[in-house]
CHARMM-style PDB file with segment names, atoms N, HN, CA, C and O in Angstrom:
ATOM      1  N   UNK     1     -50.834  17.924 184.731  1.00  0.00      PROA
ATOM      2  CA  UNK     1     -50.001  18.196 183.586  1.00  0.00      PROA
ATOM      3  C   UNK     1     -50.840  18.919 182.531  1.00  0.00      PROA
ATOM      4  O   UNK     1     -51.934  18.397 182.315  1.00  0.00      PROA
ATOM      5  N   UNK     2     -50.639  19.654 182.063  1.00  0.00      PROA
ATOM      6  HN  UNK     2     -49.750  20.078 182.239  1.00  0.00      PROA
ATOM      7  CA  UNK     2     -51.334  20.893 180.949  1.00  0.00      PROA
ATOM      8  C   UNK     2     -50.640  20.402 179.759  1.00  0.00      PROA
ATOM      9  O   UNK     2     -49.410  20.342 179.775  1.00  0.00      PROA
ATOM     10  N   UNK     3     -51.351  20.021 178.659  1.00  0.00      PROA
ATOM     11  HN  UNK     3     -52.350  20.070 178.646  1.00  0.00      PROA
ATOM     12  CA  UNK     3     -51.047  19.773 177.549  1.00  0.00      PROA
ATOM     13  C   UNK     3     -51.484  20.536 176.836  1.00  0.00      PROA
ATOM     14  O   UNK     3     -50.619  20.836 176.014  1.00  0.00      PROA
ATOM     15  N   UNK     4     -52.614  21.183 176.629  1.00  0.00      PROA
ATOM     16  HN  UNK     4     -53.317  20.939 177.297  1.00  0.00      PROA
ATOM     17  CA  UNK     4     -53.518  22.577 175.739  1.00  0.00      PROA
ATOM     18  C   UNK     4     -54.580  21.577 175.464  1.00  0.00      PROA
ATOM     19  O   UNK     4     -55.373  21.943 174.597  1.00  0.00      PROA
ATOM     20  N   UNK     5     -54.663  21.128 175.663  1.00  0.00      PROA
ATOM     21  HN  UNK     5     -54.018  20.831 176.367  1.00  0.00      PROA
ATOM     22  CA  UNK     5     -56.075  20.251 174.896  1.00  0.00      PROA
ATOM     23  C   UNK     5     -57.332  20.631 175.011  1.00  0.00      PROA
ATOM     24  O   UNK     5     -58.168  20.831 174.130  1.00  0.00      PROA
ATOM     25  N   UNK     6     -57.407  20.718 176.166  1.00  0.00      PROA
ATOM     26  HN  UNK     6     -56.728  20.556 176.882  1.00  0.00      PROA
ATOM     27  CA  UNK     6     -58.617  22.135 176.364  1.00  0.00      PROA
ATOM     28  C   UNK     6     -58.975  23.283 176.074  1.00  0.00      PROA
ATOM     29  O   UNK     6     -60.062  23.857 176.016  1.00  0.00      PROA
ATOM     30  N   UNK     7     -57.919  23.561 175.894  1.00  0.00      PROA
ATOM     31  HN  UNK     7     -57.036  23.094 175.941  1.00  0.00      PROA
ATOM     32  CA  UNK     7     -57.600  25.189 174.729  1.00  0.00      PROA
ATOM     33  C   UNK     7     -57.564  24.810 173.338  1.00  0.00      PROA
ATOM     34  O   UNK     7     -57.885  25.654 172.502  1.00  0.00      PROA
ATOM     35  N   UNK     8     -57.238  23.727 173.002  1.00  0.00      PROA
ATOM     36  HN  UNK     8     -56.977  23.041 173.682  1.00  0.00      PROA
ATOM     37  CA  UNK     8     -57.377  23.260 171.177  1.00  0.00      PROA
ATOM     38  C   UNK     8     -58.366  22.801 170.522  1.00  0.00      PROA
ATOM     39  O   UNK     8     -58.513  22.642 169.310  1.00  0.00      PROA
ATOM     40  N   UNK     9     -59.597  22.428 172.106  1.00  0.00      PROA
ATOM     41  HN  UNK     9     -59.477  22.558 173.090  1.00  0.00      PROA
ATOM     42  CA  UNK     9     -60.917  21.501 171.840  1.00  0.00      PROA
ATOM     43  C   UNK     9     -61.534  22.874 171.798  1.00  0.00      PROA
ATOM     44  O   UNK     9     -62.551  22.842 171.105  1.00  0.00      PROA
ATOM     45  N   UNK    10     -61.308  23.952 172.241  1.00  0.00      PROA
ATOM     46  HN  UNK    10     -60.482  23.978 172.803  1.00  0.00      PROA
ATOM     47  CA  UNK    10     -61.979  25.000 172.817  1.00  0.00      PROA
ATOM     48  C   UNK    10     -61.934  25.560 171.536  1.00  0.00      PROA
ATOM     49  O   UNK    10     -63.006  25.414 170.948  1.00  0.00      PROA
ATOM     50  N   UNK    11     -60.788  26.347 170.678  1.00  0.00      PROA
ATOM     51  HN  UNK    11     -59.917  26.466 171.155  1.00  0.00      PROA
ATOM     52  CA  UNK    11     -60.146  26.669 169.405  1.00  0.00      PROA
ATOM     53  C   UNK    11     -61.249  25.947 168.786  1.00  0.00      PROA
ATOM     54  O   UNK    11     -62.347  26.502 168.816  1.00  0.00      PROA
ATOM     55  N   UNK    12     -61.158  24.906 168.278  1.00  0.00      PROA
ATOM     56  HN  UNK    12     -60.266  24.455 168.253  1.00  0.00      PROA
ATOM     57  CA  UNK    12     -61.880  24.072 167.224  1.00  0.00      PROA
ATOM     58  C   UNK    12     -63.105  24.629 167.618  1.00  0.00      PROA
ATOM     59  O   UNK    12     -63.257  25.565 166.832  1.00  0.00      PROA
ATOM     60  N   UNK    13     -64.149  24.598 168.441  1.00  0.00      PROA
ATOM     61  HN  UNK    13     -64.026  23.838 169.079  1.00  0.00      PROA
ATOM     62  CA  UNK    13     -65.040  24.731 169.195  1.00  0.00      PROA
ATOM     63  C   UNK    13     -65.289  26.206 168.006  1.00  0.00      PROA
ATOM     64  O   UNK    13     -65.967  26.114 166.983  1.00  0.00      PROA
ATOM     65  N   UNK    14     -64.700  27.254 168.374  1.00  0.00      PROA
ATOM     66  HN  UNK    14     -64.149  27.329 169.205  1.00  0.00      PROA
ATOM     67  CA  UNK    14     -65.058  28.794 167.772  1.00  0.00      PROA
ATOM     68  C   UNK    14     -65.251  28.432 166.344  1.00  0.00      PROA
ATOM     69  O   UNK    14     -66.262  28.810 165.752  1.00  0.00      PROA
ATOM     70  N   UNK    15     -64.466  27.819 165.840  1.00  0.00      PROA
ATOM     71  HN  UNK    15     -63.645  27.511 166.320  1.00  0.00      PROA
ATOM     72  CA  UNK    15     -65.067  27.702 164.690  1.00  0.00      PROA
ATOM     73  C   UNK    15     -65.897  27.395 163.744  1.00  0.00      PROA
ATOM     74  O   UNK    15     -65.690  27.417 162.531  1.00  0.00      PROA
ATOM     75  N   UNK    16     -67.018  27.053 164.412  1.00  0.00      PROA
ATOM     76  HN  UNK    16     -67.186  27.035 165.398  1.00  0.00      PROA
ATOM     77  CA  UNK    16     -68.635  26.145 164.187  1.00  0.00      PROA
ATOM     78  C   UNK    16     -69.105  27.439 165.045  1.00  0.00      PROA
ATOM     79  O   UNK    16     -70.261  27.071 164.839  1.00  0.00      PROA
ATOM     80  N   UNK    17     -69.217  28.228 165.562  1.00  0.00      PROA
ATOM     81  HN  UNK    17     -68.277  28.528 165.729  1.00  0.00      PROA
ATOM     82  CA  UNK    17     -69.822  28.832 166.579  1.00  0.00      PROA
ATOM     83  C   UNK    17     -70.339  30.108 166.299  1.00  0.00      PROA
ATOM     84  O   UNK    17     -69.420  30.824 165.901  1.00  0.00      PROA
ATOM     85  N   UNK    18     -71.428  30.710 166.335  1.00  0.00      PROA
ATOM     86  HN  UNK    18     -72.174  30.129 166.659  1.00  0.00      PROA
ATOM     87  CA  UNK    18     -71.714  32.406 166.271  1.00  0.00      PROA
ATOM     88  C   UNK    18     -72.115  32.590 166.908  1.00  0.00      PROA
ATOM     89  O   UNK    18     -72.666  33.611 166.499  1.00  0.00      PROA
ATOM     90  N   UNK    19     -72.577  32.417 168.284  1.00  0.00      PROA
ATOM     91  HN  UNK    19     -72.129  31.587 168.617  1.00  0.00      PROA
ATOM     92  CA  UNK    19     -73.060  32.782 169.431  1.00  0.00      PROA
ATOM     93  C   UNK    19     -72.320  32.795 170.387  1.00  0.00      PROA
ATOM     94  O   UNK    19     -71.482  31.904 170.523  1.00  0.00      PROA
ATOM     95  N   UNK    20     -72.482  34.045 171.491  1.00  0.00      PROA
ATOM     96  HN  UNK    20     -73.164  34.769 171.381  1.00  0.00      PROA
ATOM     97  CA  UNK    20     -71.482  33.666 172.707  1.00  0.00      PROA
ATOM     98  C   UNK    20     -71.651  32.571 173.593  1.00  0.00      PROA
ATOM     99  O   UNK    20     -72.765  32.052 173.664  1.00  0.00      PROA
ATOM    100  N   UNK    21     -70.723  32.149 174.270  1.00  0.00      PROA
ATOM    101  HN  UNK    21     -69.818  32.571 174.212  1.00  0.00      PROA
ATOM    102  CA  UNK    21     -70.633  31.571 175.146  1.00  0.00      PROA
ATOM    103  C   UNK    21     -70.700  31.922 176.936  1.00  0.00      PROA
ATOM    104  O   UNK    21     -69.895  32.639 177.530  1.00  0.00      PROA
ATOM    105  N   UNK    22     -72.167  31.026 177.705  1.00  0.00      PROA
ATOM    106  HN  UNK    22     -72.821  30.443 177.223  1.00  0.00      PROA
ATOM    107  CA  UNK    22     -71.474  31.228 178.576  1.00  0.00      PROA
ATOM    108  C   UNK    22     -71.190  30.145 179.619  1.00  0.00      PROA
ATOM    109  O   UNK    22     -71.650  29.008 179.513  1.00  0.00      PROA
ATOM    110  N   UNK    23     -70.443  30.529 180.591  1.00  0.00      PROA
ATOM    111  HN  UNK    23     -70.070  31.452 180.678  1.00  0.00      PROA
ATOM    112  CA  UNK    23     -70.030  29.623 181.624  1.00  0.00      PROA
ATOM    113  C   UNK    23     -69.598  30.058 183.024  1.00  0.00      PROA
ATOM    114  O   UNK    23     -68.849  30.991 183.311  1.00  0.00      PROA
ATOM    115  N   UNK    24     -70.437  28.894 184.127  1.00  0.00      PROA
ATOM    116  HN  UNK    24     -71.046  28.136 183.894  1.00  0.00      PROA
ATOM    117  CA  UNK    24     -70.468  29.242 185.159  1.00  0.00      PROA
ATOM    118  C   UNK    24     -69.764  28.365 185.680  1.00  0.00      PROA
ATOM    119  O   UNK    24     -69.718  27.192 185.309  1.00  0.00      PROA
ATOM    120  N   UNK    25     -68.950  29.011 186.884  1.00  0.00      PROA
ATOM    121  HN  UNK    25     -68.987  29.964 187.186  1.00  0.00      PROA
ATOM    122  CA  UNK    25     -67.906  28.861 187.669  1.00  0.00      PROA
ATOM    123  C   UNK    25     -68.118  28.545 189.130  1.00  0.00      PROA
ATOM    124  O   UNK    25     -67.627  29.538 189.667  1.00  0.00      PROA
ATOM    125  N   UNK    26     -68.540  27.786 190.061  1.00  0.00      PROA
ATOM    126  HN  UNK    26     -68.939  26.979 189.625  1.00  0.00      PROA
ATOM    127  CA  UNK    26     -68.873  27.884 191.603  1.00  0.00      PROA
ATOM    128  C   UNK    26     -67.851  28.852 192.122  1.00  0.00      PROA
ATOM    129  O   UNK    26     -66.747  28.788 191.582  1.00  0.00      PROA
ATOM    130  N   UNK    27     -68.011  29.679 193.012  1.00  0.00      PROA
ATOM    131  HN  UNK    27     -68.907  29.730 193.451  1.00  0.00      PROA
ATOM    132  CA  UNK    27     -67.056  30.388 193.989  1.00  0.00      PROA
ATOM    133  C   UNK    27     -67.064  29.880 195.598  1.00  0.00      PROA
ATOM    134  O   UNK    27     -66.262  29.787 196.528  1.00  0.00      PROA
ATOM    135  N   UNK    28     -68.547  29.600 195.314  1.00  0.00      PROA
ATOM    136  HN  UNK    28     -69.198  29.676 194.559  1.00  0.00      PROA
ATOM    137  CA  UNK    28     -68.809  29.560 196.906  1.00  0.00      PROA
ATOM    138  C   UNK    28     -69.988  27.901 197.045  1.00  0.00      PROA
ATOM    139  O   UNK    28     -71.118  28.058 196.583  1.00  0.00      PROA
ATOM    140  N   UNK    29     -69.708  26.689 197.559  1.00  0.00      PROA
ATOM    141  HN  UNK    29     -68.789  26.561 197.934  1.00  0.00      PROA
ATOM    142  CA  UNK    29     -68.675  26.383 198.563  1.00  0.00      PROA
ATOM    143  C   UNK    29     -67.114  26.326 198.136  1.00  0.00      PROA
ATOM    144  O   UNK    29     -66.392  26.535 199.111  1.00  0.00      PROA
ATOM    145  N   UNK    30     -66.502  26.127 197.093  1.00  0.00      PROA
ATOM    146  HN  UNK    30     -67.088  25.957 196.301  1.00  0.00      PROA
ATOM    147  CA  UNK    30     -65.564  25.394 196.870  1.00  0.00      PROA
ATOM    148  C   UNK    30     -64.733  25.963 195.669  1.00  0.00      PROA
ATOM    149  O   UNK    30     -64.537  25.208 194.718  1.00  0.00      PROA
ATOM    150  N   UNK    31     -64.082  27.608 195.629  1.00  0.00      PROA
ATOM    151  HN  UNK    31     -64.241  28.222 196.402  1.00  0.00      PROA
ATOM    152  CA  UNK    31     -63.394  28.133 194.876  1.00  0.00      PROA
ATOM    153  C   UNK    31     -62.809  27.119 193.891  1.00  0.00      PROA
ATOM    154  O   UNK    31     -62.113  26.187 194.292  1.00  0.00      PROA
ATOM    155  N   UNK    32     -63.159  27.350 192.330  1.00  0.00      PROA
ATOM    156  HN  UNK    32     -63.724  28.107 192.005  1.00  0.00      PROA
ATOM    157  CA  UNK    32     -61.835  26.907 191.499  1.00  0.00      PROA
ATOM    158  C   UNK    32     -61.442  28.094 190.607  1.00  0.00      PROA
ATOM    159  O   UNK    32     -62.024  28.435 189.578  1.00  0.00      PROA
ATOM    160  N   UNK    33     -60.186  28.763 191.253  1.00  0.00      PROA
ATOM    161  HN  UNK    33     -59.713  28.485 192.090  1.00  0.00      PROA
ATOM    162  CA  UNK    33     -59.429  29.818 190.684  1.00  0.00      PROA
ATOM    163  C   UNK    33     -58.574  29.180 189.648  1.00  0.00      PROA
ATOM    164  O   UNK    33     -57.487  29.675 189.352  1.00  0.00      PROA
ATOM    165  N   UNK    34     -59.040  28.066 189.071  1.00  0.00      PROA
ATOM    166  HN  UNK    34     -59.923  27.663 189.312  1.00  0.00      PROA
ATOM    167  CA  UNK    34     -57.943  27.603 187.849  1.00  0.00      PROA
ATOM    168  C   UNK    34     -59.050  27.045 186.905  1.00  0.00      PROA
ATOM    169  O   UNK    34     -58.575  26.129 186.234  1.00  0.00      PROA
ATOM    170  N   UNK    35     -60.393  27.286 186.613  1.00  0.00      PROA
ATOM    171  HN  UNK    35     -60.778  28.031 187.158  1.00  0.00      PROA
ATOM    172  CA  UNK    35     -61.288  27.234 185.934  1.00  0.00      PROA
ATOM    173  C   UNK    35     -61.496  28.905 185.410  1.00  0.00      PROA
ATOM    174  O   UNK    35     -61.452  29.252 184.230  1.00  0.00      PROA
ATOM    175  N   UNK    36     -61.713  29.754 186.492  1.00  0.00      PROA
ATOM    176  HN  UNK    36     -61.749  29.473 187.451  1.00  0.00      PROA
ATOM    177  CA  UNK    36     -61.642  31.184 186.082  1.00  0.00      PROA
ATOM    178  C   UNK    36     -60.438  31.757 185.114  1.00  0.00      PROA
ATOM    179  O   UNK    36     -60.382  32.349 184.037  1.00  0.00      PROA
ATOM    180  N   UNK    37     -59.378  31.188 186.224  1.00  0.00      PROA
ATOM    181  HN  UNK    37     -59.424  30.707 187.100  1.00  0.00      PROA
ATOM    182  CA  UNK    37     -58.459  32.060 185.089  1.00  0.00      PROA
ATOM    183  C   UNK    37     -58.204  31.419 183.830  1.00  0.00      PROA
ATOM    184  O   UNK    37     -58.023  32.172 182.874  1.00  0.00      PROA
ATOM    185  N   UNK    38     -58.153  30.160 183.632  1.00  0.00      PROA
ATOM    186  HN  UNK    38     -58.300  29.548 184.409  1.00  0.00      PROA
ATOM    187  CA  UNK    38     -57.929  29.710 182.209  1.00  0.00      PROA
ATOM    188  C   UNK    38     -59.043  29.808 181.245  1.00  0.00      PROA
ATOM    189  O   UNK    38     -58.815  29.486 180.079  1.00  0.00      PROA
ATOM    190  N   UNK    39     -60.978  30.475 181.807  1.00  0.00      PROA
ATOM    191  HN  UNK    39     -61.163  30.736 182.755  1.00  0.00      PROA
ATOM    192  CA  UNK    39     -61.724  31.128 180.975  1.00  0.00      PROA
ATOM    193  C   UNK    39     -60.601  32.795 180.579  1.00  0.00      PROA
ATOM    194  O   UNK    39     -60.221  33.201 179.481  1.00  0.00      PROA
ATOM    195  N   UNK    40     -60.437  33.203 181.536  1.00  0.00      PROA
ATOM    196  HN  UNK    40     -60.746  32.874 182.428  1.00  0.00      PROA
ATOM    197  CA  UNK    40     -59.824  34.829 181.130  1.00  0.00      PROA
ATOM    198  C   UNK    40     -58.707  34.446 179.889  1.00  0.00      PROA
ATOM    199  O   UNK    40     -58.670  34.879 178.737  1.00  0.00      PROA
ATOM    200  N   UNK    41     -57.689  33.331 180.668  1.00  0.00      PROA
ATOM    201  HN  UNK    41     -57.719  32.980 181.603  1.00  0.00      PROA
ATOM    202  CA  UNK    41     -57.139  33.187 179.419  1.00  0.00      PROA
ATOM    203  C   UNK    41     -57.603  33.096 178.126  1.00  0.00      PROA
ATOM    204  O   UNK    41     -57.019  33.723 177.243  1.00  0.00      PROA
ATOM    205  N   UNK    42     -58.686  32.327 177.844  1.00  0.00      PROA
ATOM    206  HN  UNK    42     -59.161  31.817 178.562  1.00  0.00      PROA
ATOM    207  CA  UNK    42     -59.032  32.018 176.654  1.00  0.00      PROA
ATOM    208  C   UNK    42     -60.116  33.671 176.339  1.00  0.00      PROA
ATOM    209  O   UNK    42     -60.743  33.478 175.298  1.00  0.00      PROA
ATOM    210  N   UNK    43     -60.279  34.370 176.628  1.00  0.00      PROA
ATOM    211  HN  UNK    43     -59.770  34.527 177.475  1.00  0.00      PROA
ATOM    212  CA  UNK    43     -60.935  35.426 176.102  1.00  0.00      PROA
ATOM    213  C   UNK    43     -62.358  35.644 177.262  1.00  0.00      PROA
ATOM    214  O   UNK    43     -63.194  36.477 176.914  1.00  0.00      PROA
ATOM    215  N   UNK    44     -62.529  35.091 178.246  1.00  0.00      PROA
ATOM    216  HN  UNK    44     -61.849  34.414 178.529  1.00  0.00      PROA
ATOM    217  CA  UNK    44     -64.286  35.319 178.589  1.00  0.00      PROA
ATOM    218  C   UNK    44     -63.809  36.545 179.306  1.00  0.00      PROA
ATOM    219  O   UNK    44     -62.641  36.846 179.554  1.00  0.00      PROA
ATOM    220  N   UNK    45     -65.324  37.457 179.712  1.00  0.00      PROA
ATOM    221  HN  UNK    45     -66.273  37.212 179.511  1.00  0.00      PROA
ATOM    222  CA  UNK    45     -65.658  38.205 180.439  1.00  0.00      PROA
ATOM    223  C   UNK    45     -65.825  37.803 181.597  1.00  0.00      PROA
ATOM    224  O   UNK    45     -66.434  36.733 181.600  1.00  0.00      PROA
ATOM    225  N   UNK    46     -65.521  38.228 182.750  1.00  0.00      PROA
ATOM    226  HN  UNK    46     -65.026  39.097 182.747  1.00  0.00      PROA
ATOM    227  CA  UNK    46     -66.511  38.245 184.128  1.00  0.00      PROA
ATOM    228  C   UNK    46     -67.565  39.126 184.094  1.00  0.00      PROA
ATOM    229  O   UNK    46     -67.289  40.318 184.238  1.00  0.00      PROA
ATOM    230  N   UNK    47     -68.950  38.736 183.902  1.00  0.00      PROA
ATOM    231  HN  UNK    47     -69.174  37.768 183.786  1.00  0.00      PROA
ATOM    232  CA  UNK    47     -70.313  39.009 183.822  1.00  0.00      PROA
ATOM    233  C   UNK    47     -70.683  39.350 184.880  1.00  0.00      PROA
ATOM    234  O   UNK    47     -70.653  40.574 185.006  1.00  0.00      PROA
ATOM    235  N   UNK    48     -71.078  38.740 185.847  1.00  0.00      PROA
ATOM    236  HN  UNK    48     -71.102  37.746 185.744  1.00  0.00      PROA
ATOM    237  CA  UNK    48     -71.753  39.051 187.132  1.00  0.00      PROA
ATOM    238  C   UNK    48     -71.623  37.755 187.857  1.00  0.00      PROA
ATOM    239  O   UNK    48     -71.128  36.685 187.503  1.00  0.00      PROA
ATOM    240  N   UNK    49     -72.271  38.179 189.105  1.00  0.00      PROA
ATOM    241  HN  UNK    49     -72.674  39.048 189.392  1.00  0.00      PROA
ATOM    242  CA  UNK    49     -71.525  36.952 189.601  1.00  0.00      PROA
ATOM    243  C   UNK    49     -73.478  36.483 190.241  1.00  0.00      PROA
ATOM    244  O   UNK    49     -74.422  37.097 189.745  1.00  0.00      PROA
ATOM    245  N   UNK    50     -73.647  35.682 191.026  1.00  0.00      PROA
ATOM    246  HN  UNK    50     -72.880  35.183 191.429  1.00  0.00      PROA
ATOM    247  CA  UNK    50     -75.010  35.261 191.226  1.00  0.00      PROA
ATOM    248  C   UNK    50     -75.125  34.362 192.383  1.00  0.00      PROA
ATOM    249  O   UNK    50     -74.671  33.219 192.331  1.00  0.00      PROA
ATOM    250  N   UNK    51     -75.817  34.915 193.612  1.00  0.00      PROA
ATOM    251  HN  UNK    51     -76.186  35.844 193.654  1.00  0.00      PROA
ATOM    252  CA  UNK    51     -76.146  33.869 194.373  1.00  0.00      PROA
ATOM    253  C   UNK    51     -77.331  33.127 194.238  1.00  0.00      PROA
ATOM    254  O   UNK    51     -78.326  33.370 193.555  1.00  0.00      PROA
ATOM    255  N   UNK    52     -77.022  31.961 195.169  1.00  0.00      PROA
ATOM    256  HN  UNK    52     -76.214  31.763 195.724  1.00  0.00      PROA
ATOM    257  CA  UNK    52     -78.140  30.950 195.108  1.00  0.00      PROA
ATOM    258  C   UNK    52     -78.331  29.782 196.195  1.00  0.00      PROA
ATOM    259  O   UNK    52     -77.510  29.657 197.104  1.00  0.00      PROA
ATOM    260  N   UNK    53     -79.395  28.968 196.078  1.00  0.00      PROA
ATOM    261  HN  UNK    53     -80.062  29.070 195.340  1.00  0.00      PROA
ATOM    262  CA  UNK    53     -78.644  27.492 197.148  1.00  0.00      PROA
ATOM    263  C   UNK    53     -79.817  26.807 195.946  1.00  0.00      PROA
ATOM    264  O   UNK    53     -80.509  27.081 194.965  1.00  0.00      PROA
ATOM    265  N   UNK    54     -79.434  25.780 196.844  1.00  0.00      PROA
ATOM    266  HN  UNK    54     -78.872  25.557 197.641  1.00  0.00      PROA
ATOM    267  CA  UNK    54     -79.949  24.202 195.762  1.00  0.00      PROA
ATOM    268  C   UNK    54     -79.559  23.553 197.578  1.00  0.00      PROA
ATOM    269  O   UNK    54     -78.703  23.848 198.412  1.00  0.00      PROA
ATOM    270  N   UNK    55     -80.948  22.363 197.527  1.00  0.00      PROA
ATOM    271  HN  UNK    55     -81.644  22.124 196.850  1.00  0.00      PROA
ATOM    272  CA  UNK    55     -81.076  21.354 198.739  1.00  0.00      PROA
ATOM    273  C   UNK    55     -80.401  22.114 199.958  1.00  0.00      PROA
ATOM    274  O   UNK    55     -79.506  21.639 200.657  1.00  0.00      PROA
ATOM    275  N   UNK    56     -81.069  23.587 200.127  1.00  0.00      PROA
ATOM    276  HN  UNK    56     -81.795  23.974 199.559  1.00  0.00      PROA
ATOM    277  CA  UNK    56     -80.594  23.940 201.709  1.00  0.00      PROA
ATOM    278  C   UNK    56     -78.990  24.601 201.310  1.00  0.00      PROA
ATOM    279  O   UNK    56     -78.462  25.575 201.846  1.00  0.00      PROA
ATOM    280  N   UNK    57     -78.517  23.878 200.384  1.00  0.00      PROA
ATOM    281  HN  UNK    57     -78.946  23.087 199.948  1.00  0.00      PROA
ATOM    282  CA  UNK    57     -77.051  24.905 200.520  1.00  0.00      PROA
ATOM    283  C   UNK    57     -76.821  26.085 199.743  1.00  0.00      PROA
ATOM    284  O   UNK    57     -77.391  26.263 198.666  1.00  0.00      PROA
ATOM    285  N   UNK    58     -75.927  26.982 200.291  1.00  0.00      PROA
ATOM    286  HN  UNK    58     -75.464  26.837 201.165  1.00  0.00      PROA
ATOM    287  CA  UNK    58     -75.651  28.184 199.621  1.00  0.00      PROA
ATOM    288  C   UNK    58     -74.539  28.089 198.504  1.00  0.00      PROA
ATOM    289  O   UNK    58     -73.426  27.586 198.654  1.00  0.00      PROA
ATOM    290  N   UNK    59     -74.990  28.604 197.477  1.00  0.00      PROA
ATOM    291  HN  UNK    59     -75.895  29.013 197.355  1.00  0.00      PROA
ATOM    292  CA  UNK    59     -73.929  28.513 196.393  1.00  0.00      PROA
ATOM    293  C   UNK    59     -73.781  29.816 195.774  1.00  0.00      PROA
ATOM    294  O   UNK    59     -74.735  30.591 195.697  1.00  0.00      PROA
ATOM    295  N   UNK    60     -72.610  30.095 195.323  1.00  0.00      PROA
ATOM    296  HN  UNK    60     -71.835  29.466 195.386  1.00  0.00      PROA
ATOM    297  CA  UNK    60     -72.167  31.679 195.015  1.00  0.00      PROA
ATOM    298  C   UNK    60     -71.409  31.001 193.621  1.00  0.00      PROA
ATOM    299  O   UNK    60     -70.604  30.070 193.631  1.00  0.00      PROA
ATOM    300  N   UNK    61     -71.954  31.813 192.329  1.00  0.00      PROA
ATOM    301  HN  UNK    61     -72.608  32.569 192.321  1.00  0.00      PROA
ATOM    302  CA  UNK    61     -71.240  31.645 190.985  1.00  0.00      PROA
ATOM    303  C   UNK    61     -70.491  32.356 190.743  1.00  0.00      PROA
ATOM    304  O   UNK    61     -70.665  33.418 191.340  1.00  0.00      PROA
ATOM    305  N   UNK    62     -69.487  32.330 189.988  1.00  0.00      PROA
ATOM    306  HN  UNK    62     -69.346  31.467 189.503  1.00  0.00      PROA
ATOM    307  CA  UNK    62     -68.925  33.478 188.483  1.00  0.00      PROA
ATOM    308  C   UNK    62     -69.691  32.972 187.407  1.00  0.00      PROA
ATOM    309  O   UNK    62     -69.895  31.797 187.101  1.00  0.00      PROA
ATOM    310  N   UNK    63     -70.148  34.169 186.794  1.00  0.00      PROA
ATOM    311  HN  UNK    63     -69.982  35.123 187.042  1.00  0.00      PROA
ATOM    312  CA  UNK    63     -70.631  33.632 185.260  1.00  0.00      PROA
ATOM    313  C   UNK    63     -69.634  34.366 184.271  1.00  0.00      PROA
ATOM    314  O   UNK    63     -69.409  35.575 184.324  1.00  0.00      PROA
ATOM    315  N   UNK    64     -69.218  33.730 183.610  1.00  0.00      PROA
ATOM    316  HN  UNK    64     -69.401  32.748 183.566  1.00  0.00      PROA
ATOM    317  CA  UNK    64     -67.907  33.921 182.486  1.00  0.00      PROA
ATOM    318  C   UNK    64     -68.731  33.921 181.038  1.00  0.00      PROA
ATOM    319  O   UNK    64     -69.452  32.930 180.927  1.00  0.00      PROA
ATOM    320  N   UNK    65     -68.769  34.912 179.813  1.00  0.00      PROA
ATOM    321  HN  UNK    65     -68.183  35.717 179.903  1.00  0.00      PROA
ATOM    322  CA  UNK    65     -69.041  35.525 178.778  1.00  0.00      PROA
ATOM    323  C   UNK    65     -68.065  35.547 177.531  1.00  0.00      PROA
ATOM    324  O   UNK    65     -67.344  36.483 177.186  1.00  0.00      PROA
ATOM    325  N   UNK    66     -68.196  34.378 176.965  1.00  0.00      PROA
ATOM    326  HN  UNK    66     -68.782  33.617 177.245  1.00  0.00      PROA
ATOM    327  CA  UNK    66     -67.363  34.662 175.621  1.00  0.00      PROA
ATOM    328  C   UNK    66     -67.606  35.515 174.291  1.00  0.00      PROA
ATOM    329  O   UNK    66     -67.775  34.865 173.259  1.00  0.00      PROA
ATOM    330  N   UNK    67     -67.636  36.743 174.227  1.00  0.00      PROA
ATOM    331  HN  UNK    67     -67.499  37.271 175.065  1.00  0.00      PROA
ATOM    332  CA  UNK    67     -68.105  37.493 172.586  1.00  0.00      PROA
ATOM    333  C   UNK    67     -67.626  36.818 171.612  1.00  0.00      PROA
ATOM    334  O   UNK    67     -66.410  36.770 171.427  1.00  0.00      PROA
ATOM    335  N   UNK    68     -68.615  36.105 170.727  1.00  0.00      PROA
ATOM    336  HN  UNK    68     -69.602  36.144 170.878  1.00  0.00      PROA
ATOM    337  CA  UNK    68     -68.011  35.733 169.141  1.00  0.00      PROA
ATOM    338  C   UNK    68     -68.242  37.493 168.454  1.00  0.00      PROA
ATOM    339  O   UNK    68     -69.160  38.313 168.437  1.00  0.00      PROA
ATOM    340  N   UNK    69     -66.871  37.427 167.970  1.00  0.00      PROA
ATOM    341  HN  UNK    69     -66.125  36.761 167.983  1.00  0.00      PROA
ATOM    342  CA  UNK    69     -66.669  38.461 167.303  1.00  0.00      PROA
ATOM    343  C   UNK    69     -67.260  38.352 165.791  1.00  0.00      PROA
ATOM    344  OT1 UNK    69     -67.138  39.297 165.011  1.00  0.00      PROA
TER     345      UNK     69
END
């Protein structure tokens, strides 16, 4: 159930803030296409994306870029 609360904690959030934000997203093992798009919603960039592993496994990021204007 979506209430905005995350988007209103987020809101409040910009307003203490002058630096961008960033935030990383796993793609790879375990897609969450509803972490990405509700960064786009709220304003981030898709930056680059970045492989990696940690303990033997392979992990693939999104890194997401918020500009304080």
């Amino acid at each position: 159930m979506r209430s905005g609360v995350g988007t209103a904690i987020f809101n409040e959030m910009l307003l203490n803030l002058d630096v961008p934000i960033v935030s990383f997203i796993v793609e790879v093992p375990l897609t969450n296409k509803a972490s990405a798009k509700w960064h786009e919603h709220l304003g981030f960039d898709l930056a680059a994306t970045c492989d990696g592993d940690y303990k033997g496994k392979k992990f693939k990021w999104w890194i997401y870029i918020f500009w304080i204007d």
